[in-house]
Backbone bond lengths (Angstrom), bond angles and torsions (degrees), N, CA, C in turn:
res aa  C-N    CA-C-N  psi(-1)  N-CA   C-N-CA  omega(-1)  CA-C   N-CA-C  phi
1 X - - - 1.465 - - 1.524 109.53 -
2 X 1.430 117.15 119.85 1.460 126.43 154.10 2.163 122.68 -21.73
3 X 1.137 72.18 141.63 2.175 71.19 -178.11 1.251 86.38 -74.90
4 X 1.838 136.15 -10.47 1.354 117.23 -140.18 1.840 88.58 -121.16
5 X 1.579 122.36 29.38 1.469 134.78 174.88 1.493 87.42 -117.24
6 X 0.797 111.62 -4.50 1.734 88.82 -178.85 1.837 119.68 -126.36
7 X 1.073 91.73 139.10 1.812 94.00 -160.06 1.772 118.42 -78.89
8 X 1.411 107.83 131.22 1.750 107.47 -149.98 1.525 97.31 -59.00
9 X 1.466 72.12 143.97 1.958 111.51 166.56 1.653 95.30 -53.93
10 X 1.270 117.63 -83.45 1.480 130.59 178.38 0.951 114.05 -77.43
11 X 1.419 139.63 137.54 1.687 137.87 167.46 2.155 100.38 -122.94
12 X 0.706 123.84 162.43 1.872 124.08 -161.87 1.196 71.99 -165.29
13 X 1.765 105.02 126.19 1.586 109.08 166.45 1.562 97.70 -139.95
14 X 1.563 120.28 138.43 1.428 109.26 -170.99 1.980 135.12 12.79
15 X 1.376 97.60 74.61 1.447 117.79 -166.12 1.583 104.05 -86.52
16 X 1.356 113.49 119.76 1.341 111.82 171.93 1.272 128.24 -122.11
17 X 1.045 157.07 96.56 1.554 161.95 143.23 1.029 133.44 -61.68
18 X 1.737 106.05 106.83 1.260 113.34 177.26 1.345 115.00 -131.07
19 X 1.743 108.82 141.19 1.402 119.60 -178.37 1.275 132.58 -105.40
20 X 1.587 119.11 80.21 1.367 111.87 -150.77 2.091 114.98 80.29
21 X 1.237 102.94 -139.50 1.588 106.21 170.52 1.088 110.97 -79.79
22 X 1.600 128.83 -13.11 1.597 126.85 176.81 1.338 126.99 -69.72
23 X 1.018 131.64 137.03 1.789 128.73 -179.70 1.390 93.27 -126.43
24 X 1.507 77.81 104.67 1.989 98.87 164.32 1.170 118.61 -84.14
25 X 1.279 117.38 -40.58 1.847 115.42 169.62 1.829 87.25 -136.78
26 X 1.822 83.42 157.83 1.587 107.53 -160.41 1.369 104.52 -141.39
27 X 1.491 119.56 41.24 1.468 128.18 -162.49 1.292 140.02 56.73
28 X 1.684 90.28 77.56 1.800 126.18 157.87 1.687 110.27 -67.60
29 X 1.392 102.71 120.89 1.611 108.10 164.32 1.737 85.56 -110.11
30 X 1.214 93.98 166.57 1.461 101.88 -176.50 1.564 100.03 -174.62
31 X 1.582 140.40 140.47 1.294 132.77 157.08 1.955 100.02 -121.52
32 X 1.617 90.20 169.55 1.710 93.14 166.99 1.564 91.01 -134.71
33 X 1.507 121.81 161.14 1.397 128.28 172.85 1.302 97.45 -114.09
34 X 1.285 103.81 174.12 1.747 108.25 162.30 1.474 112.09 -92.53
35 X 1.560 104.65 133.29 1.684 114.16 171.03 1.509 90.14 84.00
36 X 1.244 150.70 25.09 1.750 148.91 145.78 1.432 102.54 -109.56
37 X 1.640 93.89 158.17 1.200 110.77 -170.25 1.683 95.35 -135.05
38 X 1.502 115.97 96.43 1.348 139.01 -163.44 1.161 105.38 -101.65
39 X 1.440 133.81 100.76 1.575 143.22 -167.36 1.598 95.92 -84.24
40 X 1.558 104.13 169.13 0.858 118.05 -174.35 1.752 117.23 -150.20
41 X 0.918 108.80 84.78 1.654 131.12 -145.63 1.899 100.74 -81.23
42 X 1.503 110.18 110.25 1.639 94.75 161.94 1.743 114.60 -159.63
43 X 0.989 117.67 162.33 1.604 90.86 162.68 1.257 133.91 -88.53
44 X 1.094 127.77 -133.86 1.573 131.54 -166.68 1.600 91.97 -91.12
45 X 1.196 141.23 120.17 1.526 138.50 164.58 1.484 106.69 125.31
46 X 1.196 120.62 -18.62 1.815 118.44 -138.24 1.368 96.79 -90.20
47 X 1.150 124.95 -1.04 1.142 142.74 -142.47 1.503 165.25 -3.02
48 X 1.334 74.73 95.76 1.533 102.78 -168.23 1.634 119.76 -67.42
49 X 1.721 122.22 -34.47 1.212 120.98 -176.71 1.752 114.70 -72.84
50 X 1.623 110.12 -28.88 1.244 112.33 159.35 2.020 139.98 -51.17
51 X 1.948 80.93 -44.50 0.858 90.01 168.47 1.853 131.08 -68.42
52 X 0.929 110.00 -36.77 1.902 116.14 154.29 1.039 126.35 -51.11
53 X 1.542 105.00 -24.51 1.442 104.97 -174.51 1.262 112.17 -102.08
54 X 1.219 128.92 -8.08 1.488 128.35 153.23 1.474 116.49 -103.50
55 X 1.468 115.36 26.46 1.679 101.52 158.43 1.446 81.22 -126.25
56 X 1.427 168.20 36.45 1.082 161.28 83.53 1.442 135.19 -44.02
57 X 1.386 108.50 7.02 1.443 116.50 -168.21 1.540 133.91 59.04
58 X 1.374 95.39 10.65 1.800 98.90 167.75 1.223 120.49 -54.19
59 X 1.836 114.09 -41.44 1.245 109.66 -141.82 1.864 85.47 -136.22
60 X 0.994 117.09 -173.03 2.022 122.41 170.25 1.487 96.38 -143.20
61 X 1.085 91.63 128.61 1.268 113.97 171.85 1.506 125.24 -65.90
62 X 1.659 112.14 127.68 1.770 105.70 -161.98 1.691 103.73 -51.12
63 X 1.376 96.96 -46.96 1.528 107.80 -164.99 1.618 98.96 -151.90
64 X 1.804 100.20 157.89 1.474 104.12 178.41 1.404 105.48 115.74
65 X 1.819 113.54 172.33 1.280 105.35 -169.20 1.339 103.49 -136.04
66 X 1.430 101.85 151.25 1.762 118.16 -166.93 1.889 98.13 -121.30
67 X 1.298 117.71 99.06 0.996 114.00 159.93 1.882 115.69 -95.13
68 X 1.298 112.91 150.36 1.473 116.48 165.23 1.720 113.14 -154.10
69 X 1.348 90.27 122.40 1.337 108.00 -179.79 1.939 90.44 70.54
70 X 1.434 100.07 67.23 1.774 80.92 177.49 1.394 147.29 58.92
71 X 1.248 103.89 -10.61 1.568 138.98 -170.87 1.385 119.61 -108.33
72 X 1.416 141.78 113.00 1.310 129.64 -174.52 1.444 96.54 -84.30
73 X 1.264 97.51 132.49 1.815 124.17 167.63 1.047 131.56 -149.22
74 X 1.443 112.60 145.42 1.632 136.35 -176.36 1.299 100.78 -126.00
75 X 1.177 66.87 103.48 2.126 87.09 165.51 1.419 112.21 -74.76
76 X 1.203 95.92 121.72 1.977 93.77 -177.57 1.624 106.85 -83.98
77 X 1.720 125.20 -15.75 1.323 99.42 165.57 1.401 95.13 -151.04
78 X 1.799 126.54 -160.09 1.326 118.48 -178.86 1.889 103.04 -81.52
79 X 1.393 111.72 -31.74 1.336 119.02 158.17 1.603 120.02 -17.08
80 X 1.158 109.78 -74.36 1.976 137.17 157.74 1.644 81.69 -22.30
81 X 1.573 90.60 -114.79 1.360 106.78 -173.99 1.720 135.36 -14.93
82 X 1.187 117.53 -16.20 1.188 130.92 -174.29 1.702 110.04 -96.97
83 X 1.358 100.90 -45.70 1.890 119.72 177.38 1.281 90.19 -54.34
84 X 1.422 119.31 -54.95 1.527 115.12 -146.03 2.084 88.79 -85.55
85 X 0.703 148.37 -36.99 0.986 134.01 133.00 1.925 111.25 146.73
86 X 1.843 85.76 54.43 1.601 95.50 -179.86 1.862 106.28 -106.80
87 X 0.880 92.76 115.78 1.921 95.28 -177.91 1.322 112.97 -87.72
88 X 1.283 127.11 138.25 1.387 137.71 169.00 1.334 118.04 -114.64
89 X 1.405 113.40 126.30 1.692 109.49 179.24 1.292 92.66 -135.22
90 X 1.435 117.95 100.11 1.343 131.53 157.91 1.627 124.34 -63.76
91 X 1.459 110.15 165.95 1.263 103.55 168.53 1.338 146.47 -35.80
92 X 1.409 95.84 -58.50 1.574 121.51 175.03 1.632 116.83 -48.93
93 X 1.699 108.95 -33.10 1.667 122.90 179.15 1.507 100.38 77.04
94 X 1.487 126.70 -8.92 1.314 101.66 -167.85 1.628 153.32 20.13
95 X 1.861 87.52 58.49 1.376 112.52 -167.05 1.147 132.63 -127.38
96 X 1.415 143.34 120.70 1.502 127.34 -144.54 1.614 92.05 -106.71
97 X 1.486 111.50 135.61 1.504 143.33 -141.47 1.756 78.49 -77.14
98 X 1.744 112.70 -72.50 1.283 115.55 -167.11 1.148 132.14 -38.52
99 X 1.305 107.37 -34.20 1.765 135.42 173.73 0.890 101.38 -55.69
100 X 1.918 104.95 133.96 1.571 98.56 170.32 1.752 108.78 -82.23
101 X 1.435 111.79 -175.41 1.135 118.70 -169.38 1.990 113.46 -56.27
102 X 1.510 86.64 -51.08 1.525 107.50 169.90 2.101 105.92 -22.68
103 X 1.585 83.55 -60.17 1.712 89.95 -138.07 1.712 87.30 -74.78
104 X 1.384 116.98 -22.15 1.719 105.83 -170.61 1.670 104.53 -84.51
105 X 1.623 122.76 -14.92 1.191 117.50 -178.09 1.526 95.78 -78.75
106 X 1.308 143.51 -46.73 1.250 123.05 174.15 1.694 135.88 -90.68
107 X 1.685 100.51 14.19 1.322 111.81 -173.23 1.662 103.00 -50.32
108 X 1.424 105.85 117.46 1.548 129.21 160.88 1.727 101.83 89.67
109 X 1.209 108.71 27.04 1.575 107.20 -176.02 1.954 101.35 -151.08
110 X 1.663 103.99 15.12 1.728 90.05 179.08 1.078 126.15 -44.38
111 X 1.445 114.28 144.72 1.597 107.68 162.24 1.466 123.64 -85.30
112 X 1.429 127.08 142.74 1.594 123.15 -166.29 1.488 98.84 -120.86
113 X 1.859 110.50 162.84 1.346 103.71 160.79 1.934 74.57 -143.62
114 X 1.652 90.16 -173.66 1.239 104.29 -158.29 1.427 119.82 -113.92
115 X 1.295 124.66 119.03 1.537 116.21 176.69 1.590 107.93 -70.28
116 X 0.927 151.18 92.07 1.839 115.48 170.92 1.416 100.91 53.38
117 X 1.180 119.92 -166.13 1.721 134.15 -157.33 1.941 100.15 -48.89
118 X 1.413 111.64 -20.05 1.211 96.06 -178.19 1.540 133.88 -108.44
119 X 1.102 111.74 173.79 1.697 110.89 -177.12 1.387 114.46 -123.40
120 X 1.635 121.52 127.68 1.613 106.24 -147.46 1.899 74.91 -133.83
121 X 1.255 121.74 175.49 1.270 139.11 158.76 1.630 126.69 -60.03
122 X 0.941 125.14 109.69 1.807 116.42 -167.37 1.435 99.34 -92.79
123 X 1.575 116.22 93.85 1.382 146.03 177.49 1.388 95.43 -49.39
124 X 1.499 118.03 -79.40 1.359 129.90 -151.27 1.178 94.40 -62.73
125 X 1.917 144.83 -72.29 1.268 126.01 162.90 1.660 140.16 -26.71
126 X 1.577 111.38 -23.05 1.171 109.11 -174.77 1.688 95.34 -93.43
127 X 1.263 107.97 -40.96 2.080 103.60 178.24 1.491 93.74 -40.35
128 X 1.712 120.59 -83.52 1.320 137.43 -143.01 1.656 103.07 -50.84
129 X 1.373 120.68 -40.03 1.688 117.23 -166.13 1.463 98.37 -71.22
130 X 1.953 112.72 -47.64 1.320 128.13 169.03 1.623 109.72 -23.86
131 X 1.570 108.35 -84.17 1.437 102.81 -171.32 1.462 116.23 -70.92
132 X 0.860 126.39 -20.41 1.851 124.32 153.77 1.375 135.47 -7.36
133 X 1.983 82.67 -74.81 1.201 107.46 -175.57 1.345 122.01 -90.43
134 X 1.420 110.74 -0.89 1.703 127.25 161.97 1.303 94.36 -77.22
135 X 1.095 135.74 -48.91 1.349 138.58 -147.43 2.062 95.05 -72.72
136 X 1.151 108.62 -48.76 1.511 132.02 -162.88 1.696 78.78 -61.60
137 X 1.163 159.08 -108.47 1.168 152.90 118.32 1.287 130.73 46.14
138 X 1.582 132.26 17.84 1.262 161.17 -166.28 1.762 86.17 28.29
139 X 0.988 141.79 76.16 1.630 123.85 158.82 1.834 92.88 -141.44
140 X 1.366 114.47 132.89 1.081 138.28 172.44 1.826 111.47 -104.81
141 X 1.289 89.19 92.27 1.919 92.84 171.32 1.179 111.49 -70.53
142 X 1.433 141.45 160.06 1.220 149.57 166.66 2.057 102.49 -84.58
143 X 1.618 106.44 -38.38 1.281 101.62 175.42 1.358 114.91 -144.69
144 X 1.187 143.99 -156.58 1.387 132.17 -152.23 2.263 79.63 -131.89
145 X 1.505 97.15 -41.53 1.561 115.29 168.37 1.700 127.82 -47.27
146 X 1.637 88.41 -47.03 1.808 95.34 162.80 1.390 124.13 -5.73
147 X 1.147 131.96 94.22 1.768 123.94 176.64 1.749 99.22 -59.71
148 X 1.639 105.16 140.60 1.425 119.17 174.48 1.911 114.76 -38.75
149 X 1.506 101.42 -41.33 1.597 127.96 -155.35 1.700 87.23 -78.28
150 X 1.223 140.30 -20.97 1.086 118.19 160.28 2.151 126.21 -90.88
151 X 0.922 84.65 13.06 1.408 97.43 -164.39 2.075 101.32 -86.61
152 X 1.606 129.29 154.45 1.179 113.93 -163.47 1.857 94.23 -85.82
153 X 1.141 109.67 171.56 1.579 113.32 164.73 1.621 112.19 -42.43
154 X 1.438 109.42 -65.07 1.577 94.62 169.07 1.462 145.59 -63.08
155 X 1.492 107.57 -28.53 1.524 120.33 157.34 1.561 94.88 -36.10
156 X 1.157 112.36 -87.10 1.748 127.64 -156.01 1.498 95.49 -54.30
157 X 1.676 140.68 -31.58 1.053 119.09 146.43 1.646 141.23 -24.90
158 X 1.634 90.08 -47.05 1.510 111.53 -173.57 1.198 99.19 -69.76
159 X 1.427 133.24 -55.94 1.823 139.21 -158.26 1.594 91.93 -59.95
160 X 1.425 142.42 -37.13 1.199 155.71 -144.36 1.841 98.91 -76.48
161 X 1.851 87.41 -62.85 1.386 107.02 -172.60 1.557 114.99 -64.60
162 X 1.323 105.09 -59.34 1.712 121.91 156.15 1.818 108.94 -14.41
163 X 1.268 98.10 -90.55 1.107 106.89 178.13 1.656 127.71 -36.70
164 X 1.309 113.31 -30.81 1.403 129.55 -169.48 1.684 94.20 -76.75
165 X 1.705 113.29 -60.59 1.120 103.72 -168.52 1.354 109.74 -73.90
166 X 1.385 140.41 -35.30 1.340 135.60 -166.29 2.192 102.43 -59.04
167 X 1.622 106.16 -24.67 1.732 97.92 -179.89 1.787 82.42 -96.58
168 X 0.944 125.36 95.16 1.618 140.32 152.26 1.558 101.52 6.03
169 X 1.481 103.21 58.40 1.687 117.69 143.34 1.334 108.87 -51.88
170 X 1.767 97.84 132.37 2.030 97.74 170.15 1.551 88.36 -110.10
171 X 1.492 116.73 -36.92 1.706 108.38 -160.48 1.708 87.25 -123.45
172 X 1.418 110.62 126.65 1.633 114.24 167.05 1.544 115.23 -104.57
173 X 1.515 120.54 104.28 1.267 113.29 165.37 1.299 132.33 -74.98
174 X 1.664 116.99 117.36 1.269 108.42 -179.68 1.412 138.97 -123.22
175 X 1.634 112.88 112.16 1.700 101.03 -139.59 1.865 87.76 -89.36
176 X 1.271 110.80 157.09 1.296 140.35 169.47 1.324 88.22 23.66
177 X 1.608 140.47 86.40 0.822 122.47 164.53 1.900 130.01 -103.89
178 X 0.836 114.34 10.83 1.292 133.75 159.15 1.776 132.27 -128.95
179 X 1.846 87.68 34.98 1.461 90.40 -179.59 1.626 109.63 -105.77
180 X 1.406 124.64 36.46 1.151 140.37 162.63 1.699 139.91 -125.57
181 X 1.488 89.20 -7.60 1.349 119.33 -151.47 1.527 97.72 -103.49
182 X 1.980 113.69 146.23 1.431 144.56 161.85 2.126 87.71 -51.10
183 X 1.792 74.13 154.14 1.677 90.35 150.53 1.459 132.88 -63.39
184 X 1.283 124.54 5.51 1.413 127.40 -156.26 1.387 82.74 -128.15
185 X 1.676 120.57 -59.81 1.485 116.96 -166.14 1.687 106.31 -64.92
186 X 1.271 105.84 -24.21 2.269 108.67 179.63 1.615 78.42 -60.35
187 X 1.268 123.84 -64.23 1.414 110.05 -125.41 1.818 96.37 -57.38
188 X 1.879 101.76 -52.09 1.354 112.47 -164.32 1.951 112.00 -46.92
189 X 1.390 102.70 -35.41 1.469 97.34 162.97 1.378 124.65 -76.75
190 X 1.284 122.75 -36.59 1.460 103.95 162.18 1.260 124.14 -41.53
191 X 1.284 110.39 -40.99 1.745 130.28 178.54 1.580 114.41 -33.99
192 X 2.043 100.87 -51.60 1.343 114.31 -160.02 1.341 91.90 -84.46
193 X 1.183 142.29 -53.18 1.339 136.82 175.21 1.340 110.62 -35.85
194 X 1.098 114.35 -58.62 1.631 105.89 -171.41 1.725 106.79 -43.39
195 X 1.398 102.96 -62.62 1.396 107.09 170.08 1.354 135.77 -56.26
196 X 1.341 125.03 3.41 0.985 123.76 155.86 1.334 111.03 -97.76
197 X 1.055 126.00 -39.87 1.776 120.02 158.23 1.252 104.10 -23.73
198 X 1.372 122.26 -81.63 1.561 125.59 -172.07 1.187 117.48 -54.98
199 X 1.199 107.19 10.68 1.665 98.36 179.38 1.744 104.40 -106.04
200 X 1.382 104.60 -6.75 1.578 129.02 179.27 1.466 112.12 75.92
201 X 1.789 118.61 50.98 1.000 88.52 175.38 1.494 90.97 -116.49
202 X 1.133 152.23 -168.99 1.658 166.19 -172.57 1.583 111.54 -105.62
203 X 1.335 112.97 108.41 1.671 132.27 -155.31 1.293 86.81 -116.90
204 X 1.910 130.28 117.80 0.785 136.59 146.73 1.866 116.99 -83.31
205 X 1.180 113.27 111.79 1.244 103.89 164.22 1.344 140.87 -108.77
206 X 0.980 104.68 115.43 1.796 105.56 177.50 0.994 137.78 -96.72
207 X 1.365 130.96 115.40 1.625 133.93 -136.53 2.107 96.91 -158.40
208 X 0.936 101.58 141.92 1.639 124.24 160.45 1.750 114.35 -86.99
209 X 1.581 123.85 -12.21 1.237 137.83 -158.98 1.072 83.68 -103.57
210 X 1.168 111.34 126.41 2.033 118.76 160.04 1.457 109.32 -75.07
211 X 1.586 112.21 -31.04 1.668 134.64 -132.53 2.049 78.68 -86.52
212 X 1.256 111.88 -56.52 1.326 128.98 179.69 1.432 120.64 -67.41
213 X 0.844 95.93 -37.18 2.005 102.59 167.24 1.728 112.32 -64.45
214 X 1.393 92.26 -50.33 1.856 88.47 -168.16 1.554 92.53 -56.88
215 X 1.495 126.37 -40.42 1.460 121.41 -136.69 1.525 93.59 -61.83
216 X 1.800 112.17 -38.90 2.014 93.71 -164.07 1.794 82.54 -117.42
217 X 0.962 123.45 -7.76 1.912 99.93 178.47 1.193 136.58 -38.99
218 X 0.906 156.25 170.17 1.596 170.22 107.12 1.348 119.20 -75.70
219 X 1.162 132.50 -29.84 1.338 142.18 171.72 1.205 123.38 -145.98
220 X 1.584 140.48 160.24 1.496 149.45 -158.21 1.358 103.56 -144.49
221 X 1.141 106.91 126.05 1.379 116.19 166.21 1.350 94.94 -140.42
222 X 1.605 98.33 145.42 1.531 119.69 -161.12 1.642 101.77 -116.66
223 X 1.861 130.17 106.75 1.165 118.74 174.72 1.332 112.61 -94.34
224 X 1.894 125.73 134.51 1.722 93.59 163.60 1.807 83.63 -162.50
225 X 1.650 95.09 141.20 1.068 100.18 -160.34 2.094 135.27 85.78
226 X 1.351 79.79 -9.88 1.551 78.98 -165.43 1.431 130.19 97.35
227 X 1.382 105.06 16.90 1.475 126.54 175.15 1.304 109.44 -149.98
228 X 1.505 101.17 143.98 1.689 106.03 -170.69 2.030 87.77 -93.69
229 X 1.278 85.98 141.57 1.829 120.73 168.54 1.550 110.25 -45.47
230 X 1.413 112.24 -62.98 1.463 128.98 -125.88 1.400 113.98 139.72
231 X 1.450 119.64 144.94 1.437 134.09 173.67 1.809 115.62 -124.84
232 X 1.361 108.31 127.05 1.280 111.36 -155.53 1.429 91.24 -124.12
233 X 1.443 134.98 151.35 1.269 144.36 160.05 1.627 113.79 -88.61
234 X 1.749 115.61 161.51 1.237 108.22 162.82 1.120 129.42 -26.93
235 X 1.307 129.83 129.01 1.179 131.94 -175.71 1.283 140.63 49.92
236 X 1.054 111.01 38.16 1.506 140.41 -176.92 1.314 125.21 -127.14
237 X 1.627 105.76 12.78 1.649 117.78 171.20 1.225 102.39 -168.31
238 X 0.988 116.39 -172.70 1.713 119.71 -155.30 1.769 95.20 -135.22
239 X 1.460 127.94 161.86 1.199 105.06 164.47 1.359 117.40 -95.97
240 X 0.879 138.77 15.32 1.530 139.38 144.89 1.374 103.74 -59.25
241 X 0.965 126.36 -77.86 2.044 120.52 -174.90 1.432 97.45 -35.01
242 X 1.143 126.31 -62.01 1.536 140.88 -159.36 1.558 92.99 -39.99
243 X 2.003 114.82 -78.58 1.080 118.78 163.69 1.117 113.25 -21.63
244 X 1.174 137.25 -94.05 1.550 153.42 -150.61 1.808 114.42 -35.26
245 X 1.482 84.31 -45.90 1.469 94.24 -179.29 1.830 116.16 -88.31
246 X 1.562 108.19 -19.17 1.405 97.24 152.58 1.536 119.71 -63.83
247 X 1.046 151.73 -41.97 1.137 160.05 -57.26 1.566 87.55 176.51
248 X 1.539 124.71 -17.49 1.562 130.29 -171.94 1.512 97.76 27.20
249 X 1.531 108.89 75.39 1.459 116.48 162.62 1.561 114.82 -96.38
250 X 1.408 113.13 178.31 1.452 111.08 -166.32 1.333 108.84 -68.84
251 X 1.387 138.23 -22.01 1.556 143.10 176.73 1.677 92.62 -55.91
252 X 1.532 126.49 -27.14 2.045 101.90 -136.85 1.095 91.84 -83.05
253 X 1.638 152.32 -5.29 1.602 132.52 172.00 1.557 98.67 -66.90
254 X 1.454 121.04 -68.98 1.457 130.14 -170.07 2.170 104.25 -39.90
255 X 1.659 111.71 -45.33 0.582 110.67 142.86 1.476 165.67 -13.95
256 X 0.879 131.45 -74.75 1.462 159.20 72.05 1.544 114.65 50.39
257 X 1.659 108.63 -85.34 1.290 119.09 159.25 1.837 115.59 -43.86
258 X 1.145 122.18 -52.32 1.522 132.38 -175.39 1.470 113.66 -57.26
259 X 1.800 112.85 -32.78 1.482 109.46 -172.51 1.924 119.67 -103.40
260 X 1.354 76.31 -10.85 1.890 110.54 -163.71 1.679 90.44 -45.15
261 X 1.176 130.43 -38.04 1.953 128.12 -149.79 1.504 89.05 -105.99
262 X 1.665 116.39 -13.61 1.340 100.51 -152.80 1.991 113.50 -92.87
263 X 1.457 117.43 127.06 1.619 114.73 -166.21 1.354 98.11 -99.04
C-alpha cells in the first residue's frame, strides 16, 4: 500500500508565526502520511527551525490550523507532542557524550523491576532492548556501555532515531540531519530513514541538500521566506527547480504556479 492511501498523520494549513513585528512563517501548509518521508527543503532563514518548533509544540501558532490524526490540536508543550507521538531529533541530538549509549537511549524513560520495598533500574533489560534496536538499524555496538562521545556523528544519529521509534513514534522530525556528516556517515543515515519508513511511521525531513532529499523522499516541499512554494512528488521536479526555488530564483513564480495543485 502507497503512503499516499493513507490519510495524514499531520495536516499544517496556512501556519503563521509571529514574534512581536517579526513574521517567522507567513503560511506553511505542509502534511506527513504514514510510511513517507516528506522533505522539507529551505535555506538558512526560510524558516525552517520555527517551523519544527511549532509542529512539535515548542511554539503556537499565531494563526492557522493544526490537524493530527484528523483532530485539530494544540499542543501546549513538546511534552504533549511527544505522548501523542511526534518525535523530534534536532541537531544538537541532545545527548550527553560521557553516557554510555545504554543510558542516553533510555534517559528519563528507565525500565525498573523490584527488589522488595524497592525499585532499582533493570540494567540487563535496558542493555539487551538497547543493542537490539541498534542492531535493527544496521549499527553494531561493541557494548551496550560504549560512551555516546565515542560513537561517529551518524551512529549517534542512529541512537536518536532508534530511540524515537522504539517509544511508538508515528511522525519523526528530523532537523538537518546530515548537515555535518562524511559521505559514508550521509549514506548510513539515509539507510536509517529508509527503515524507518518501512516501519510506517511518517519522516519529516529537513534538509538545505537537494542531493540528500531526492535520495529517500517521496515528496518536496519547498520553504523560503516563511511560506511554503509548492509540494511536488517523486519525480515531478528536477533538482535544479528544487534549487532554484530555494534560492527564490527568477524561474520560482512560473514555478510556483506548476507545483501549487500538486499533493
Amino acid at each position: 500500500m502507497s503512503s499516499f492511501d493513507h490519510d495524514p498523520v499531520i495536516e499544517m494549513t496556512d501556519i503563521a508565526k509571529h514574534f512581536g513585528p517579526v513574521i517567522a512563517l507567513n503560511g506553511v501548509s505542509f502534511d506527513i502520511r504514514p510510511a513517507e518521508v516528506h522533505c522539507l527543503l529551505g535555506d538558512n532563514g526560510a524558516g525552517k527551525s520555527t517551523f519544527i518548533k511549532t509542529m512539535s509544540g515548542v511554539h503556537k501558532q499565531t494563526s492557522g490550523k493544526i490537524l493530527f490524526e484528523g483532530k485539530e490540536m494544540s499542543f501546549d508543550s513538546p511534552r504533549d507532542a511527544m505522548e501523542a507521538g511526534i518525535a523530534t531529533v534536532y541537531q544538537d541530538l541532545a545527548m550527553i557524550p560521557l553516557m554510555s549509549v545504554t543510558r542516553n537511549f533510555w534517559m528519563g524513560r528507565e525500565p525498573t523491576k523490584r527488589f522488595g520495598p524497592l525499585r532499582m533500574i533493570d540494567f540487563d533489560k535496558a542493555n539487551t532492548v538497547t543493542m537490539e534496536e541498534m542492531r535493527k538499524m544496521g549499527i553494531n555496538l561493541r557494548s551496550p556501555d560504549q560512551a555516546v562521545g565515542t560513537l561517529s556523528g551518524g551512529e549517534r544519529q542512529t541512537v536518536a532515531i532508534a530511540r524515537a521509534v522504539y517509544f511508538g513514534a508515528k511522525v519523526l522530525i528530523l532537523d538537518e540531519p546530515t548537515s555535518a556528516l562524511g559521505v559514508r556517515q550521509t549514506a548510513n543515515v539515509l539507510s536509517t530513514i529508509d527503515k524507518v519508513r518501512k516501519k510506517g511511521i511518517g519522516v519529516v525531513f529537513i534538509t538545505h541538500n537537494v542531493r540528500h532529499a531526492l535520495a529517500v523522499g517521496d515528496r518536496f516541499t519547498v520553504l523560503n521566506r516563511g511560506k511554503t512554494l509548492g509540494t511536488a512528488q517523486r519525480g515531478q521536479i528536477t533538482p535544479e527547480e528544487l534549487q532554484d526555488m530555494m534560492a527564490g530564483g527568477q524561474d520560482m513564480v512560473a514555478l510556483e504556479g506548476s507545483l501549487g495543485g500538486t499533493v
